[in-house]
C-alpha positions in Angstrom: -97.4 59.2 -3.1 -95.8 61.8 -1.2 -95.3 59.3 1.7 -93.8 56.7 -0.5 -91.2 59.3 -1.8 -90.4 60.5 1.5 -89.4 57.0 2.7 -87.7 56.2 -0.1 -85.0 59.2 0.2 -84.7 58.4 4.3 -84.1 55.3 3.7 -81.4 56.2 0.7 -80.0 58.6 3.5 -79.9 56.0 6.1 -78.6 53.2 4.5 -74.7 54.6 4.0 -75.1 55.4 7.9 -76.3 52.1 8.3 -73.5 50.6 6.1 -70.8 52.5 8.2 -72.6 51.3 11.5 -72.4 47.7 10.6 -68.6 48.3 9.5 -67.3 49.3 12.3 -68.3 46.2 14.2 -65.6 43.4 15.0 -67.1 40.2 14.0 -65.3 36.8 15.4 -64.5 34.9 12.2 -66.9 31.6 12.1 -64.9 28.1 12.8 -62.6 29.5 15.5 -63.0 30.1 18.9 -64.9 33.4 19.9 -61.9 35.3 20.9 -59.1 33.9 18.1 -62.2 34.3 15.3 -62.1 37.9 16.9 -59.0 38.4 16.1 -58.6 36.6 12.9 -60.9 39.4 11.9 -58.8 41.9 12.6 -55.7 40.4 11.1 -57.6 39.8 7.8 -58.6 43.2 7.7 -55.4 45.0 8.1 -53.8 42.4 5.9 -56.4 43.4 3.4 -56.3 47.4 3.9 -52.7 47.2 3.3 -53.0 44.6 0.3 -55.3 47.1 -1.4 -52.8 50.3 -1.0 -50.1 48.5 -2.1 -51.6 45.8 -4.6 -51.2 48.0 -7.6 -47.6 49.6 -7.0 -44.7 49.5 -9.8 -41.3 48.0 -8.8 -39.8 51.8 -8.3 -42.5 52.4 -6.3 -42.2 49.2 -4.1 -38.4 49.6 -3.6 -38.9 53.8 -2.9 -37.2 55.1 0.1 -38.3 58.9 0.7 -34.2 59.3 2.6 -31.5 57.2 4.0 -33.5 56.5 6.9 -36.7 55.2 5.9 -37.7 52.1 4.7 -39.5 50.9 1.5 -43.3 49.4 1.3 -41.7 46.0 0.1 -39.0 46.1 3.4 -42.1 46.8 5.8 -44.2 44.2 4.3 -41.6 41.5 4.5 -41.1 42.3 8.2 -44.9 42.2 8.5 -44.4 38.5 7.0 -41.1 37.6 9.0 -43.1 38.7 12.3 -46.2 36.7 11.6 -44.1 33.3 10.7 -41.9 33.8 13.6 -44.9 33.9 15.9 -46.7 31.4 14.0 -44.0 28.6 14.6 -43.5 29.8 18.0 -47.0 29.9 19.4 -49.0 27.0 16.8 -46.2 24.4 16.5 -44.0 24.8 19.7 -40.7 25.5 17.7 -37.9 28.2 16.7 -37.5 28.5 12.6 -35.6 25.9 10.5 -32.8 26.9 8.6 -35.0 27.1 5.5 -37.7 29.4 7.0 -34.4 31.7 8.4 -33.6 32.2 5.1 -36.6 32.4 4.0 -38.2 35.2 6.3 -35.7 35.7 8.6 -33.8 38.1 6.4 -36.8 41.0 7.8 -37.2 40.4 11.1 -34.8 43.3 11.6 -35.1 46.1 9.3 -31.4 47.5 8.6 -29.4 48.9 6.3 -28.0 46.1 5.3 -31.2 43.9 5.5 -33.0 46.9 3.1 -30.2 46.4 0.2 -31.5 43.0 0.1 -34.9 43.5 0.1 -34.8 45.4 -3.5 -35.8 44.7 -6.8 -38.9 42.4 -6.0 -42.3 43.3 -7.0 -44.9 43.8 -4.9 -46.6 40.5 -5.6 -43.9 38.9 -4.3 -44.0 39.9 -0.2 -47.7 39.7 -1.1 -48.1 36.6 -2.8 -45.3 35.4 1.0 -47.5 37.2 3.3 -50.8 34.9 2.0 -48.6 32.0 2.2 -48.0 32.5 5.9 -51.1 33.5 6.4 -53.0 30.7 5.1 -50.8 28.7 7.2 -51.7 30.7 10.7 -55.2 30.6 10.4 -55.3 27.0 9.6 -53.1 26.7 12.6 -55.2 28.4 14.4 -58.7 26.7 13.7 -56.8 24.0 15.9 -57.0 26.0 18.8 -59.2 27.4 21.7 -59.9 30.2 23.9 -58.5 28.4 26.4 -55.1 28.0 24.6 -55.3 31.4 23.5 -55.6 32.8 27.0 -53.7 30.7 29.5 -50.1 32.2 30.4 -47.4 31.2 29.1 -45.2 32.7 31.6 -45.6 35.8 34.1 -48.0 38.6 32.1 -47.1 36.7 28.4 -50.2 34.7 26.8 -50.8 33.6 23.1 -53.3 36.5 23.2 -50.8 39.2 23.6 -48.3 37.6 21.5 -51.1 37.6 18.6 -52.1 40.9 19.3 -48.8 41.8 18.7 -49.0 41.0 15.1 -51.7 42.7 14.9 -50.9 45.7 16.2 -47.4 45.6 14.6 -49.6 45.6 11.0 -51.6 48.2 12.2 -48.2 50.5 12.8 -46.8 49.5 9.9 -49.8 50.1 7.9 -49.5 53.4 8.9 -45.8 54.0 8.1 -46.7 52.0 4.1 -49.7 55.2 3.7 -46.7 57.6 5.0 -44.4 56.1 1.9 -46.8 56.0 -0.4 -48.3 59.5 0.4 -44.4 60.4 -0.4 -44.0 58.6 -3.7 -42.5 60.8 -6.5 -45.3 62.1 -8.5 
């Protein structure tokens, strides 16, 4: 009996270690190419991290700049949006922004002070509810593509790659400037 006890709390021990373990792991995304479902995975999960800090923020909250400097979570996550569909047009369809999507996303490609008077008084469902809309559009974009297209250059030390990893990485900074406003919301 003794025994049977014994495994049972090592295994209950082990298994949040284990959990952690298989966490940590990057997983390419099944129906993509090795290396894009790689980073799809990524993507999703900063997109997700950030959608779960921000998911439940009031409008003061979402429009809060700590000073005159700094932006607000809703400003940073429309740049987050404007980045991905420039990138997305660019790299999946071949093409600059029509005057619809300017308006529509341009507006925080370049965060301002001008550009953050205008991104006020939205809720936060709103650049969230923009930022699955352009995202649903780059990962069926990108189920039409290969490593092959991923990696080939597009010019000297430039591939679809780096540009892509370039939105990720840009979430990933960002992400880290959203926990800095939130951390510095009014209490």
């Amino acid at each position: 009996m003794k025994s049977l006890k014994t495994k049972i709390c090592l295994f209950l021990f082990l298994l949040p270690i284990l959990l952690l373990q298989a966490q940590g792991e990057l997983k390419s995304v099944e129906g993509y190419s090795p290396q894009i479902g790689t980073m799809i995975y990524m993507l999703e999960d900063l997109k997700d991290r950030i959608t779960q800090e921000v998911k439940d923020l009031d409008q003061s909250q979402t429009d809060f700049e700590y000073d005159t400097d700094a932006n607000s979570i809703g400003a940073l996550i429309m740049h987050l949006v404007s980045t991905e569909s420039y990138y997305q047009v660019a790299t999946l369809e071949g093409r600059e922004w029509t005057e619809e999507e300017l308006k529509k996303f341009g507006v925080a490609g370049e965060i301002n002070t001008k550009v953050k008077s205008i991104l006020k008084g939205k809720p936060v469902d709103f650049y969230l509810d923009l930022w699955e809309e352009v995202r649903e559009k780059t990962l069926k974009g990108l189920k039409t593509k290969d490593d092959a297209w991923f990696t080939s250059n597009l010019e000297e030390g430039l591939n679809n790659h780096y540009i892509w990893y370039h939105v990720m990485e840009h979430s990933a900074n960002h992400m880290g400037q959203i926990l800095t406003i939130k951390n510095r919301l009014p209490k």
